[in-house]
C-alpha positions in Angstrom: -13.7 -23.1 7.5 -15.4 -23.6 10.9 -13.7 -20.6 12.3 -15.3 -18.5 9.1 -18.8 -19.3 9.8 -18.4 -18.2 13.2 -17.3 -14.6 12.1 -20.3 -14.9 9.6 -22.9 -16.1 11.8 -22.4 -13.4 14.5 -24.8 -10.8 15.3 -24.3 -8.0 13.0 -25.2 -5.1 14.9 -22.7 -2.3 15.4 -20.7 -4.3 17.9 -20.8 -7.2 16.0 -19.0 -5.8 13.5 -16.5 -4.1 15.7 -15.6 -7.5 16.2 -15.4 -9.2 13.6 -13.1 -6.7 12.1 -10.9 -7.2 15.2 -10.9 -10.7 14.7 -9.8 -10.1 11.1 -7.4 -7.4 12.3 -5.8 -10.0 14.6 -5.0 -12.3 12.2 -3.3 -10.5 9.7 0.4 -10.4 9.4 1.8 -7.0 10.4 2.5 -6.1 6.7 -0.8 -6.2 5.5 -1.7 -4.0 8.4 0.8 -1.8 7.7 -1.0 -1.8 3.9 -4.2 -1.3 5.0 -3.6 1.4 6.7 -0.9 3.3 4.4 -4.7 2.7 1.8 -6.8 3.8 4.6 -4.7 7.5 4.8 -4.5 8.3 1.3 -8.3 6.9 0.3 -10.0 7.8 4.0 -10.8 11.5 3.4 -11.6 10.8 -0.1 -14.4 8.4 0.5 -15.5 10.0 3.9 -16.2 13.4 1.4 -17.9 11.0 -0.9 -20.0 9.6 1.7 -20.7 13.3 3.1 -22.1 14.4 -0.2 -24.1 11.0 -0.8 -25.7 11.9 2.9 -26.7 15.7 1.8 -28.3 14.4 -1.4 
C-alpha cells in the first residue's frame, strides 16, 4: 500500500502521468500487456474519433 500512495501522490502534470503509467506498465505480467494492447488496437481509433468529434462540438 505504501508503494500506491507514492504513484497517487505524484505530481500530476503531463509527466507525471507518463510516469505513473510506466510504473504501472512495468509491473504488469507480459500477458496483460499483451491484452491491453490487443484492446488498445481495436478500441484506439474508435475512441480517438469520439474524442475528435467531442473537441469540434
Amino acid at each position: 500500500m505504501p508503494r500506491l500512495r507514492y504513484l497517487l501522490a505524484r505530481r500530476m502534470g503531463p509527466f507525471g502521468i507518463v510516469l505513473t503509467a510506466w510504473d504501472i506498465w512495468r509491473r504488469l505480467p507480459p500477458k496483460q500487456r499483451k491484452r491491453i494492447l490487443d484492446a488498445t488496437r481495436k478500441h484506439g481509433p474508435r475512441m480517438a474519433a469520439q474524442a475528435r468529434n467531442r473537441r469540434r462540438k
